[in-house]
C-alpha positions in Angstrom: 5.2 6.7 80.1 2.1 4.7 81.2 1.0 1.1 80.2 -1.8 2.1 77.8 0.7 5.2 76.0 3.3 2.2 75.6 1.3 -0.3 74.0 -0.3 1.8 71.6 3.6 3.2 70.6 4.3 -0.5 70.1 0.7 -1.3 67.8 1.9 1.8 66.3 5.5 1.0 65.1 4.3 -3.2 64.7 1.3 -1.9 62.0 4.2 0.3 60.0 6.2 -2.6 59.9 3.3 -4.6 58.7 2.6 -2.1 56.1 6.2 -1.3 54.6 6.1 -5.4 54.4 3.4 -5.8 52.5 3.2 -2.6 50.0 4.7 -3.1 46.4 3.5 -5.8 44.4 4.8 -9.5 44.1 6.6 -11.0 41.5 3.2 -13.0 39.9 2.0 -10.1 39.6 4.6 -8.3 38.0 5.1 -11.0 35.2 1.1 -11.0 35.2 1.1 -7.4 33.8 4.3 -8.1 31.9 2.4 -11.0 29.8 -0.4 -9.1 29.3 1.4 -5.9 27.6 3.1 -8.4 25.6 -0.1 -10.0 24.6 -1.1 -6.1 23.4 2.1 -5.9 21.8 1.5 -8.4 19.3 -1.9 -7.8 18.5 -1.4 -3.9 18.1 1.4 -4.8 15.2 -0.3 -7.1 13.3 -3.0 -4.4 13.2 -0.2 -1.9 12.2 1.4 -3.7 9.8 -1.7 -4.5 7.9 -2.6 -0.8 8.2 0.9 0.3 6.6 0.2 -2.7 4.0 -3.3 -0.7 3.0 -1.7 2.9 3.5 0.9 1.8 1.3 -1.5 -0.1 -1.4 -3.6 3.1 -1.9 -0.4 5.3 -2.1 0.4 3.1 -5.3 -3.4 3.1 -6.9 -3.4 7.0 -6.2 -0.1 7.4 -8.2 -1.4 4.8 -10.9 -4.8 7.0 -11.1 -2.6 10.4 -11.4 -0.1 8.8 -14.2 -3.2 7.5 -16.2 -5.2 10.7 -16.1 -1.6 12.0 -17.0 -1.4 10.4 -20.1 -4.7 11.4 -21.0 -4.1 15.1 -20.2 -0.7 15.3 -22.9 -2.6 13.3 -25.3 -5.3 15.9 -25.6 -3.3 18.6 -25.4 -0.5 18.0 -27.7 -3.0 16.0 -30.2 -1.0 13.3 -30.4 -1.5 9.7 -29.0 0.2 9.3 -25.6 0.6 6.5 -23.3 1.2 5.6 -19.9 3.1 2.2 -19.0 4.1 0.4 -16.0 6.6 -2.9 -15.3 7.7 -5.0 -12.4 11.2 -4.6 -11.7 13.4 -4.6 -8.5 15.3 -2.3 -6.5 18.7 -2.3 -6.1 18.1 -4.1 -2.5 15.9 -6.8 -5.0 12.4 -5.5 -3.1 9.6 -5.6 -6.0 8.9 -2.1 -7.4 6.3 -0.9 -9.8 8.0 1.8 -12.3 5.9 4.1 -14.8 6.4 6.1 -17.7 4.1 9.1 -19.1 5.1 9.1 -22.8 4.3 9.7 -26.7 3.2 6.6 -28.3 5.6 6.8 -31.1 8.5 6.1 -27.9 7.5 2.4 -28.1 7.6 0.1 -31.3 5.4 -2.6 -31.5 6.0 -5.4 -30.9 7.0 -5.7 -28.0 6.5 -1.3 -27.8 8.2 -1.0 -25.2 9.2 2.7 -24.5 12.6 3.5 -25.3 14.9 6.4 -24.5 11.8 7.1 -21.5 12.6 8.0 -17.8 11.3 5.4 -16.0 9.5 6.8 -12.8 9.4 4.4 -9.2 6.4 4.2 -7.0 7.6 4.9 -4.0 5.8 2.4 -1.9 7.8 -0.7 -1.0 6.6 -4.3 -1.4 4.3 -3.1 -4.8 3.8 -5.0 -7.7 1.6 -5.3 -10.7 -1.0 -8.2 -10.1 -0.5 -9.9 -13.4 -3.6 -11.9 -12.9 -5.8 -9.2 -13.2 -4.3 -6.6 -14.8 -6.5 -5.7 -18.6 -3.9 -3.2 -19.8 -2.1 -4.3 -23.0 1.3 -6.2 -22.3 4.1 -7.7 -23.2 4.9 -9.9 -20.5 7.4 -7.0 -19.0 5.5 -3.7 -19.2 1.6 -3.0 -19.6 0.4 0.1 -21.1 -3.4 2.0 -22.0 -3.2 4.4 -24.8 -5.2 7.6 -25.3 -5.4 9.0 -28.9 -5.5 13.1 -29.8 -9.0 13.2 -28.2 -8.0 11.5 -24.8 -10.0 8.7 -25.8 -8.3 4.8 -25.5 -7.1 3.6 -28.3 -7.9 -0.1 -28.7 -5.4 -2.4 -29.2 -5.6 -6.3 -30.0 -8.4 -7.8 -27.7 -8.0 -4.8 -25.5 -11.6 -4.3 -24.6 -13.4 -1.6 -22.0 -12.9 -1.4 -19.7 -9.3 -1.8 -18.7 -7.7 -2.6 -15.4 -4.7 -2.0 -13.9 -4.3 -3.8 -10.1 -2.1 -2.9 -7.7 -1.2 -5.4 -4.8 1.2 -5.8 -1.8 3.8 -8.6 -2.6 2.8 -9.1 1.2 -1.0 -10.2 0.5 -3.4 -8.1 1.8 -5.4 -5.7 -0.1 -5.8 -5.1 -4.4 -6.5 -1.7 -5.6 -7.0 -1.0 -9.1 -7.6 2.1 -11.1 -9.9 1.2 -14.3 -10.3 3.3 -17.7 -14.4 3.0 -17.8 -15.4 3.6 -21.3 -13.5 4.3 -24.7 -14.3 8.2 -23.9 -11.5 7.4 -21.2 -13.7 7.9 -18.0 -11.3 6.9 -15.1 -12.2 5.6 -11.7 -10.7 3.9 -8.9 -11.7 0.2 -7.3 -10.9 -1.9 -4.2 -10.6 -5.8 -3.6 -13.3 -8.1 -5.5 -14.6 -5.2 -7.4 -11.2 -4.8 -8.8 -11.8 -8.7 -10.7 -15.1 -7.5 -12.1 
């Protein structure tokens, strides 16, 4: 082997030695990256959880809508007055739950008319209540109702003006939604945040 064919063999074998030394990454950098997926982590779940909050929120106003319009339907079509009521309760793990009944009016004497001998129906979102503060339905305290006579119209009760309101919120803050009986004629529509107070 010559001089020259020698020195380049030993360049050759000093550069891969230089090279398997210096590939990979370092330890800054590896708790660099780690920090910064971290850092991703915790802002992508606060953006998740506020999305579930919202998912779940309009899961409970869709229900709400669907019981009230409910209520409406029966009362038409069995010409009698029907109502449709909803409480605050617990579960048996003591997470607030909304509960509803679809009923005839004569279930529930009043005072306080609350429905008796009614299957009581749960929302099935967690972390759902009633907001109480503005909420327009007739109550008692425990359970708030809106009544529709033979014609599907509201019946009004008290100081029960139109319209009425019935707000739905997480016990989690976040968003209201609300499903509001328009006019005596019963013309039912849905709402979101501020225009829920209105």
């Amino acid at each position: 082997m010559t001089l020259t064919t020698s020195l380049l063999a030993n360049r050759k074998q000093q550069r891969q030695k230089l090279e398997g030394v210096t590939a990979g990454f370092t330890l800054l950098e590896l708790l660099m990256v780690v920090m910064m997926v971290g850092i991703l982590a915790v802002i992508g779940s606060a953006g998740y959880l506020g999305w579930m909050t919202r998912l779940r929120v309009n899961a409970a106003q869709s229900t709400a809508l669907n019981v009230i319009r409910e209520a409406q339907i029966r009362a038409r079509q069995q010409n009698t007055t029907w109502q449709a009521s909803f409480q605050n309760t617990t579960n048996s793990d003591g997470q607030p739950i909304v509960q509803w009944a679809v009923h005839s009016a004569a279930t529930a004497t009043n005072p306080p008319f609350v429905p008796t001998g009614v299957a009581w129906q749960t929302i099935e979102q967690p972390f759902i209540q009633v907001d109480t503060e503005n909420t327009s339905l007739v109550s008692n305290s425990a359970t708030w109702r809106v009544r529709f006579d033979h014609k599907g119209q509201v019946v009004k009760e008290g100081n029960l003006g139109v319209p009425v309101t019935i707000t739905l919120t997480s016990t989690k803050g976040g968003p209201k939604r609300c499903v509001i009986v328009k006019t005596l004629l019963g013309a039912v529509s849905t709402a979101t945040d501020s225009n829920c107070n209105k």
